[in-house]
C-alpha positions in Angstrom: -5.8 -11.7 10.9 -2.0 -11.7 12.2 -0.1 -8.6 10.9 3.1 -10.5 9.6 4.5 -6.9 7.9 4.4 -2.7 8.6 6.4 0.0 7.3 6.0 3.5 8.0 7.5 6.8 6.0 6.6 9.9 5.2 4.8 10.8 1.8 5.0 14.3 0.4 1.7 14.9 -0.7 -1.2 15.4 2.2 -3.7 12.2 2.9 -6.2 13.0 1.0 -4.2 13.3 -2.3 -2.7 9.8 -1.0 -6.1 8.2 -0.3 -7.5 9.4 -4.0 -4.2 7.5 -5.4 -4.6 4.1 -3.3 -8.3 4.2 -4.5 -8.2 5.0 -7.8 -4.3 4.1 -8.8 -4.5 4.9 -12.5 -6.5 8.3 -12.4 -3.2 9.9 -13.3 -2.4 8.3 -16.7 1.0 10.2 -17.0 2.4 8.8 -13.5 1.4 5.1 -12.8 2.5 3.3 -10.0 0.8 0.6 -9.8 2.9 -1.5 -11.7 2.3 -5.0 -11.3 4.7 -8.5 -11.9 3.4 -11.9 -13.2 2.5 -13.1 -9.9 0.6 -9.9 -8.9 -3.0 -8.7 -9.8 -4.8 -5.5 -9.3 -5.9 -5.1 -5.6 -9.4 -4.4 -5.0 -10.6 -1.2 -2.0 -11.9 -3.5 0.6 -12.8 -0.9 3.0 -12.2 2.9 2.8 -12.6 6.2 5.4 -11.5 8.9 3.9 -8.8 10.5 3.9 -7.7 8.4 6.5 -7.9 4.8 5.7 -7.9 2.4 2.8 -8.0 -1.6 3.2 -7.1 -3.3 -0.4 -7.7 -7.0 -1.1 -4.6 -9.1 -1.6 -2.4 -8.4 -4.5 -0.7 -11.8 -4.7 -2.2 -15.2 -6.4 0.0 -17.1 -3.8 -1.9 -15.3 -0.9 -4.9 -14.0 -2.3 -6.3 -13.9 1.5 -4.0 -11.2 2.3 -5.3 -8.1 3.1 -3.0 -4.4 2.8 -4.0 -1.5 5.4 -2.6 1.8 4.8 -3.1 4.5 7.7 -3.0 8.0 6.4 -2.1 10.4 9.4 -0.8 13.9 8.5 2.7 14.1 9.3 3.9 16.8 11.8 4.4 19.5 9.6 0.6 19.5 8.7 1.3 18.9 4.8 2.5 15.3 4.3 1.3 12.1 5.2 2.9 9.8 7.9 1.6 6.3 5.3 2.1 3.2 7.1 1.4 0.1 5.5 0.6 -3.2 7.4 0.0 -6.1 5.4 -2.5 -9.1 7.2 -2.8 -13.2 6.3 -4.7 -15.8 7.5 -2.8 -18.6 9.4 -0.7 -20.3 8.6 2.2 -17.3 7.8 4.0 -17.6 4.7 7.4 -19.1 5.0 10.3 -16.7 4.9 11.2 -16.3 1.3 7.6 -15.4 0.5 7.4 -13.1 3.2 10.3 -11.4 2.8 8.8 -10.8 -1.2 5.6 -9.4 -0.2 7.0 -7.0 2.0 9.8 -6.1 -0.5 6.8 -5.5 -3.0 4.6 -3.4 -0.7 7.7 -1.5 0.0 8.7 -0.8 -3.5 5.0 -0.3 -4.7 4.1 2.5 -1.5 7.6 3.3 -0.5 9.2 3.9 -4.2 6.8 4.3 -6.7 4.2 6.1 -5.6 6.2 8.3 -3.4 8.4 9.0 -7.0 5.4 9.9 -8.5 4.9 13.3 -5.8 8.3 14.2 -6.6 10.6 12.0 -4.1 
């Protein structure tokens, strides 16, 4: 599967508080993340190595063969975790508007909301 999409920052909490929150999103009732639009549904784990890995299953009706990696390396400072998302499809690519959406949402998703719910 092409990668068509990869973002990398820093998340405050270590990666094996991160990989418990990509594979079980709502075990923290009180800080949900995963908040999903009309076009979205829940993504499933695909494949999991903890603490470092976690595969989900497409979130997207539009692409449901899309598949989201997130590596989980502790960051530098030993604490953190360096998360970088990189988000697979099968040929053919989605055309720009679409692909510029699904990157927005993993963004928002990884990069915003659950990073907000650490504190950031």
């Amino acid at each position: 599967m092409p990668e068509v999409g990869s973002r990398r920052r820093n998340q405050p909490a270590p990666p094996h508080v991160i990989f418990e929150a990509l594979t079980e999103p709502d075990r923290d009732p009180a800080r949900p993340w995963l908040l999903l639009l009309d076009d979205e549904r829940r993504p499933r784990t695909v494949r999991a190595e903890r603490p470092q890995l976690v595969v989900w299953s497409s979130l997207w009706t539009k692409r449901p063969d899309a598949l989201v990696r997130f590596d989980l390396p502790t960051d530098r400072g030993g604490y953190g975790t360096d998360l970088r998302w990189t988000l697979l499809v099968d040929e053919p690519p989605p055309e720009a508007a679409l692909l510029g959406h699904l990157r927005k949402r993993l963004n928002q998703l990884i990069n915003a909301n659950l990073r907000y719910t650490f504190g950031q």
